[in-house]
FISESE-888701 format. One record per residue: residue number from 1; residue in one letter; chain; x negated, y negated, z of N, C-alpha, C in turn. Coordinates in nm, 2 decimals, padded with zeros to 4 digits, m for minus. Last residue first. Example, Ala and Ser with C-alpha at 12.3 -4.5 7.8 and 13.67 -1.06 7.14 Angstrom:
<atoms>
+-----+---------+--------+--------+--------+--------+--------+---------+--------+--------+--------+--------+
: num : residuo : cadena :  neast : nnorth :    nup : caeast : canorth :   caup :  ceast : cnorth :    cup :
+-----+---------+--------+--------+--------+--------+--------+---------+--------+--------+--------+--------+
:   2 :       S :      A : m01.28 :  00.22 :  00.71 : m01.37 :   00.11 :  00.71 : m01.29 :  00.00 :  00.79 :
:   1 :       A :      A : m01.32 :  00.57 :  00.78 : m01.23 :   00.45 :  00.78 : m01.32 :  00.33 :  00.78 :
+-----+---------+--------+--------+--------+--------+--------+---------+--------+--------+--------+--------+
</atoms>
This chain:
<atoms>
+-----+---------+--------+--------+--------+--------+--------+---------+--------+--------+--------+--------+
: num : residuo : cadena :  neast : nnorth :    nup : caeast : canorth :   caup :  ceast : cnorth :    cup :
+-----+---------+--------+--------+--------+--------+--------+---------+--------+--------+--------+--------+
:  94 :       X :      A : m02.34 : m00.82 :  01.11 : m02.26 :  m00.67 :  00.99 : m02.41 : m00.64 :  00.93 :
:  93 :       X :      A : m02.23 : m00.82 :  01.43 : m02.35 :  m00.85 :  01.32 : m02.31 : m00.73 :  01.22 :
:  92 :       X :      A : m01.99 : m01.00 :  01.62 : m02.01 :  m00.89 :  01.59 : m02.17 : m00.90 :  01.45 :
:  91 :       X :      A : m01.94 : m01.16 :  01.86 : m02.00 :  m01.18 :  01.77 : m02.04 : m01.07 :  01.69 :
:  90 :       X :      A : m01.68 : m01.17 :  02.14 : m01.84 :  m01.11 :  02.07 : m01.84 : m01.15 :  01.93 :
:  89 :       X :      A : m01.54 : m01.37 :  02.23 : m01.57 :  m01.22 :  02.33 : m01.71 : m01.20 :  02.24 :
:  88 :       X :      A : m01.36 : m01.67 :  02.23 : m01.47 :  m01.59 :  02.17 : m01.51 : m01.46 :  02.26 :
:  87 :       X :      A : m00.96 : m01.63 :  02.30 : m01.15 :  m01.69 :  02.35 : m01.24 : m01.61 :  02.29 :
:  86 :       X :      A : m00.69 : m01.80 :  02.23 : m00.80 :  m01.73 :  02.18 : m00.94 : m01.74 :  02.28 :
:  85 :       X :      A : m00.34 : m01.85 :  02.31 : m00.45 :  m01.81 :  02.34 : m00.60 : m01.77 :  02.31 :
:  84 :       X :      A : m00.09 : m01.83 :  02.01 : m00.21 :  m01.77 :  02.08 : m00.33 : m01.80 :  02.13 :
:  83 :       X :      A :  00.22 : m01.90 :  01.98 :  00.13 :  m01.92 :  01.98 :  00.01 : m01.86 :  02.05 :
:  82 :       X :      A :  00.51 : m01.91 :  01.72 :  00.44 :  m01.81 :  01.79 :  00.29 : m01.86 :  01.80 :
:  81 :       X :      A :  00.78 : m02.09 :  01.62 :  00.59 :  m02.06 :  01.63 :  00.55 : m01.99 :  01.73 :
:  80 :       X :      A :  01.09 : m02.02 :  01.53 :  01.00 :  m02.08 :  01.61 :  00.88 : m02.00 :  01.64 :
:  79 :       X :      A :  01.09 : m02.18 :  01.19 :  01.12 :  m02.03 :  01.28 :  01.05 : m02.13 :  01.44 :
:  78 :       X :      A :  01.06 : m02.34 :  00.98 :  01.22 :  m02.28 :  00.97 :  01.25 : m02.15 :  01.08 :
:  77 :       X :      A :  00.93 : m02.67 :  00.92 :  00.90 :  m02.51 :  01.02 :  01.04 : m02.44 :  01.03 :
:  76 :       X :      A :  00.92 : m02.93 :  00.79 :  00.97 :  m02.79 :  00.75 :  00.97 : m02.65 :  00.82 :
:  75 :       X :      A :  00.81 : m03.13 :  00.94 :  00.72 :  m03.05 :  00.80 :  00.79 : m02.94 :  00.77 :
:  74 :       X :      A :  00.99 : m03.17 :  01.15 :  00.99 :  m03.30 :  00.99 :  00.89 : m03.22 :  00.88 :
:  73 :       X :      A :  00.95 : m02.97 :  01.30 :  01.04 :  m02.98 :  01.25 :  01.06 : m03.07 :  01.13 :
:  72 :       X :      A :  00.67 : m03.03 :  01.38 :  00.72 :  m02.93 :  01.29 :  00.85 : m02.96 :  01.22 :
:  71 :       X :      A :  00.70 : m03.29 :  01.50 :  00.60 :  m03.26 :  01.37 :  00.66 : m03.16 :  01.27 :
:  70 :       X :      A :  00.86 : m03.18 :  01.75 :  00.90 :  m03.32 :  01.58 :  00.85 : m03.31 :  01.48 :
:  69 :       X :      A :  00.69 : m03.02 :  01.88 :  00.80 :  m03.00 :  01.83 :  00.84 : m03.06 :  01.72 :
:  68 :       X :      A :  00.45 : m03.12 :  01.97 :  00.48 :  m03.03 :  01.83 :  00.59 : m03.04 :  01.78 :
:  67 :       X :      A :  00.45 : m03.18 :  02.20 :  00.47 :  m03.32 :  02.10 :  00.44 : m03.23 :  02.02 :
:  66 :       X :      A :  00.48 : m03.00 :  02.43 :  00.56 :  m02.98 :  02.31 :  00.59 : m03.07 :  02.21 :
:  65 :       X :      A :  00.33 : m02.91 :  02.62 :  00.40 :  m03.03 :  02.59 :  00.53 : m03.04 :  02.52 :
:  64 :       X :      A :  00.21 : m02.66 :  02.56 :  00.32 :  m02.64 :  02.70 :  00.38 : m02.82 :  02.66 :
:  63 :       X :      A :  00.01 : m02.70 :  02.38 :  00.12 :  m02.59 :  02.37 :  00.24 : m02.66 :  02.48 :
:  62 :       X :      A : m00.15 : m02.89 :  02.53 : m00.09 :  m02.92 :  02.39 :  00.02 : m02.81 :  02.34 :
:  61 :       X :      A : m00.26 : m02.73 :  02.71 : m00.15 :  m02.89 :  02.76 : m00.11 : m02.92 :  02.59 :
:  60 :       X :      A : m00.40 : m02.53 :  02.56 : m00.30 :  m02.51 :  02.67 : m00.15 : m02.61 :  02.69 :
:  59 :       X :      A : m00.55 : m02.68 :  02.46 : m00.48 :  m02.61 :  02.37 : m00.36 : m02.60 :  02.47 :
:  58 :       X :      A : m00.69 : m02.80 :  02.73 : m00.63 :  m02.86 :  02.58 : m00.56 : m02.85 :  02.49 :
:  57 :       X :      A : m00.79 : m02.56 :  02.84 : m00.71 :  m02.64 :  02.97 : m00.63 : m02.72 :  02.80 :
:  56 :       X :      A : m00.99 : m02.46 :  02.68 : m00.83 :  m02.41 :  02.68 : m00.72 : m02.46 :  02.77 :
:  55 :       X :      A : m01.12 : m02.70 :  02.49 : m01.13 :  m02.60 :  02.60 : m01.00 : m02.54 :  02.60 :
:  54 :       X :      A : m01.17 : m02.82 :  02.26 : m01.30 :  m02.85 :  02.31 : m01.28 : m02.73 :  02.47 :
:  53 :       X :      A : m01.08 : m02.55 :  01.98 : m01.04 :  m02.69 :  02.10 : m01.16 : m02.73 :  02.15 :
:  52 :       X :      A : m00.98 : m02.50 :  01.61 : m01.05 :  m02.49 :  01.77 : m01.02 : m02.62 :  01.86 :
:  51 :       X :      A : m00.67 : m02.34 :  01.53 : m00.79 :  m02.42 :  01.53 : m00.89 : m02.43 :  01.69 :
:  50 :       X :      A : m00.57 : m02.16 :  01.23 : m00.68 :  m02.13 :  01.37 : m00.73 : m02.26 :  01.39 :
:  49 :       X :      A : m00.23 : m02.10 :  01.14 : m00.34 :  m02.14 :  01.14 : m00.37 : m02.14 :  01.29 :
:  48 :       X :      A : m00.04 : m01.92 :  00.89 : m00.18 :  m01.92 :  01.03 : m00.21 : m02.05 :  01.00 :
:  47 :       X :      A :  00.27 : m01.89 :  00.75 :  00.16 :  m01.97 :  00.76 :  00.09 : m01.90 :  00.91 :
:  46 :       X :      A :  00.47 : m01.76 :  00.52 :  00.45 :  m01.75 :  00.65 :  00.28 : m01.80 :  00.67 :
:  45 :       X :      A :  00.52 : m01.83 :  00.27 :  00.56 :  m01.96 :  00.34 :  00.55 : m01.91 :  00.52 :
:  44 :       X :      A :  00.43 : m01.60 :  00.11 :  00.36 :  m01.70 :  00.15 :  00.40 : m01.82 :  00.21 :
:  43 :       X :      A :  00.36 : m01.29 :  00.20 :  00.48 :  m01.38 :  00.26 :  00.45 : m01.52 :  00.24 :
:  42 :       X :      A :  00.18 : m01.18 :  00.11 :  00.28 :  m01.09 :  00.00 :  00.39 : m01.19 :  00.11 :
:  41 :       X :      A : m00.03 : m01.32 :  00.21 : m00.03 :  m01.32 :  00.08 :  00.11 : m01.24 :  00.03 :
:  40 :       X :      A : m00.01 : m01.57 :  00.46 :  00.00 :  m01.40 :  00.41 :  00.05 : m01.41 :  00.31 :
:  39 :       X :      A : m00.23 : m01.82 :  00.45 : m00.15 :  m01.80 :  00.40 : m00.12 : m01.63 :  00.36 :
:  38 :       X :      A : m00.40 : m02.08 :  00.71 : m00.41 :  m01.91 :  00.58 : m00.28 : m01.88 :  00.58 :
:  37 :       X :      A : m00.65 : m02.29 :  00.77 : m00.50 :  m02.26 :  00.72 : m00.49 : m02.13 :  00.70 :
:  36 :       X :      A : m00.86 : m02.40 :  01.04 : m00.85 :  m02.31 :  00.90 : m00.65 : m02.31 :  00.93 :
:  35 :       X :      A : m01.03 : m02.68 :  01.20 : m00.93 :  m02.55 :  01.21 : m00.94 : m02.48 :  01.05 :
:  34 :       X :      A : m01.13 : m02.90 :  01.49 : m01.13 :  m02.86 :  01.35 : m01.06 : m02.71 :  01.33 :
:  33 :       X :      A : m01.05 : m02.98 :  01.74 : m01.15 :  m03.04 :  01.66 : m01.11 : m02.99 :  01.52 :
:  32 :       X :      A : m00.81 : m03.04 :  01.92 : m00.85 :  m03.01 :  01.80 : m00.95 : m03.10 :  01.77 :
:  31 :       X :      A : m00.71 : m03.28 :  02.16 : m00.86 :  m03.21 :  02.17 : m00.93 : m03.10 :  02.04 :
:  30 :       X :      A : m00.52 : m03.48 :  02.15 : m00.51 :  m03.36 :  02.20 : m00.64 : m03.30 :  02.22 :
:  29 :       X :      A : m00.61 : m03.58 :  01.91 : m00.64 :  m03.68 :  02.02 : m00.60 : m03.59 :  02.15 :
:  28 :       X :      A : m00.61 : m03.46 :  01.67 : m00.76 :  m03.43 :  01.72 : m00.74 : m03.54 :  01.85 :
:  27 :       X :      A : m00.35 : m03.40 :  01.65 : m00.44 :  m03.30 :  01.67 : m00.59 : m03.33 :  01.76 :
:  26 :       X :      A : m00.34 : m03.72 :  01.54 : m00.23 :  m03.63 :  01.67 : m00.30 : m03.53 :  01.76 :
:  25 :       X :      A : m00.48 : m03.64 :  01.27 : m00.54 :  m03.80 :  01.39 : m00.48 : m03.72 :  01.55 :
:  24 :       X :      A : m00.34 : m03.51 :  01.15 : m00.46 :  m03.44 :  01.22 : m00.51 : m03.52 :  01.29 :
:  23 :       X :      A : m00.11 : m03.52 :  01.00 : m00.09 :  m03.53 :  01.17 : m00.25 : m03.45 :  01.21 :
:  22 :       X :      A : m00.17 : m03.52 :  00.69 : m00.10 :  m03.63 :  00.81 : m00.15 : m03.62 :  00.97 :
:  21 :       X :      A : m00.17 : m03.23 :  00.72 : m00.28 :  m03.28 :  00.71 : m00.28 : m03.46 :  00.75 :
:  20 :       X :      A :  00.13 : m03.11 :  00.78 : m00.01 :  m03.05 :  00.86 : m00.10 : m03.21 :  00.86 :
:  19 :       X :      A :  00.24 : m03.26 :  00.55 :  00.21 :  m03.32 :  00.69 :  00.17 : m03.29 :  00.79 :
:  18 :       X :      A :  00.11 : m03.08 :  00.31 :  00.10 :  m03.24 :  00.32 :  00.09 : m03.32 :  00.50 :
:  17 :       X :      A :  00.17 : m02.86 :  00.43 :  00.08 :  m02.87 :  00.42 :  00.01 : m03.03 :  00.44 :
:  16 :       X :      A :  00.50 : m02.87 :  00.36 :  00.41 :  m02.84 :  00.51 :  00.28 : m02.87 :  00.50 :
:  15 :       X :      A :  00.50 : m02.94 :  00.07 :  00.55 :  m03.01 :  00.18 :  00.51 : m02.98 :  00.34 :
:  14 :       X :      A :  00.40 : m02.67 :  00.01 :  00.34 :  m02.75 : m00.02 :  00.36 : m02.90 :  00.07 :
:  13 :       X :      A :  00.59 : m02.42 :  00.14 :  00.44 :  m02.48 :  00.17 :  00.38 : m02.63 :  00.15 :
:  12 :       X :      A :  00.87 : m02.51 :  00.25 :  00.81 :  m02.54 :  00.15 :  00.64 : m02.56 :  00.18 :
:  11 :       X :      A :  00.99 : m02.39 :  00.50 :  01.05 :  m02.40 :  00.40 :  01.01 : m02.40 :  00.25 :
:  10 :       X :      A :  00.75 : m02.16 :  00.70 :  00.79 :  m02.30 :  00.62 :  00.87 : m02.28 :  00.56 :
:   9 :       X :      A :  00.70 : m01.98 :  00.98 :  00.72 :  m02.02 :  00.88 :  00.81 : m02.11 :  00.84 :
:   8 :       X :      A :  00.38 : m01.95 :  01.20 :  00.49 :  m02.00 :  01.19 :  00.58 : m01.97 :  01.04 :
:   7 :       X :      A :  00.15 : m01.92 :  01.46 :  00.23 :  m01.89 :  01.33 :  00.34 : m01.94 :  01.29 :
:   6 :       X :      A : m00.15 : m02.04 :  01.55 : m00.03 :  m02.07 :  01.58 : m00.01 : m01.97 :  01.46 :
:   5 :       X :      A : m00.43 : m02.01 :  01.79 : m00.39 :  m01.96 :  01.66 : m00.22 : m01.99 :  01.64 :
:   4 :       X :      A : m00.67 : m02.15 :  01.94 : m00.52 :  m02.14 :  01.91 : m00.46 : m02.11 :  01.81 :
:   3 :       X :      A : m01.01 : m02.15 :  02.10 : m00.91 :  m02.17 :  01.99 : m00.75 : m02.13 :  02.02 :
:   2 :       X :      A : m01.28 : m02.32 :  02.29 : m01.13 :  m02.26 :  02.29 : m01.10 : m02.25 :  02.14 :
:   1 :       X :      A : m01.58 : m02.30 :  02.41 : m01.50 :  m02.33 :  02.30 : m01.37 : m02.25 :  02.31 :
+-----+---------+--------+--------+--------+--------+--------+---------+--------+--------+--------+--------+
</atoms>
């Protein structure tokens, strides 16, 4: 399992959010399966999100494409996204 953490920030959460969730058909034909949002709390139009892939060959060809680009730009993205490579390493037990 792969993930990709992207960052970015919005103009308008709310209006980003709406067409994050629009374009998850896009996402999951790329190879996202599923993800989380998060919001830094003393930045809130600066956005995470984590999603997972089926591999990193996916995330990879979905970074280096750049059919992001439009999306973002029509959902308000006002920076350019910083994106990350993820691979599971450990499991930690609390």
């Amino acid at each position: 399992m792969a993930n990709l953490l992207i960052r970015h920030q919005v103009k308008n959460y709310s209006a980003w959010k709406d067409a994050f969730i629009e374009d998850r058909l896009t996402r999951r034909k790329s190879g996202s399966r599923d993800g989380f949002v998060f919001r830094i709390s003393d930045k809130p139009d600066e956005v995470l999100i984590l999603l997972e892939w089926d591999n990193h060959e996916s995330s990879r060809e979905f970074v280096q494409s750049g059919d992001w680009k439009k999306e973002m730009e029509r959902s308000g993205v006002c920076d350019e996204p910083d994106f990350y490579l993820l691979e599971d390493v450990a499991q930690p037990r609390m």
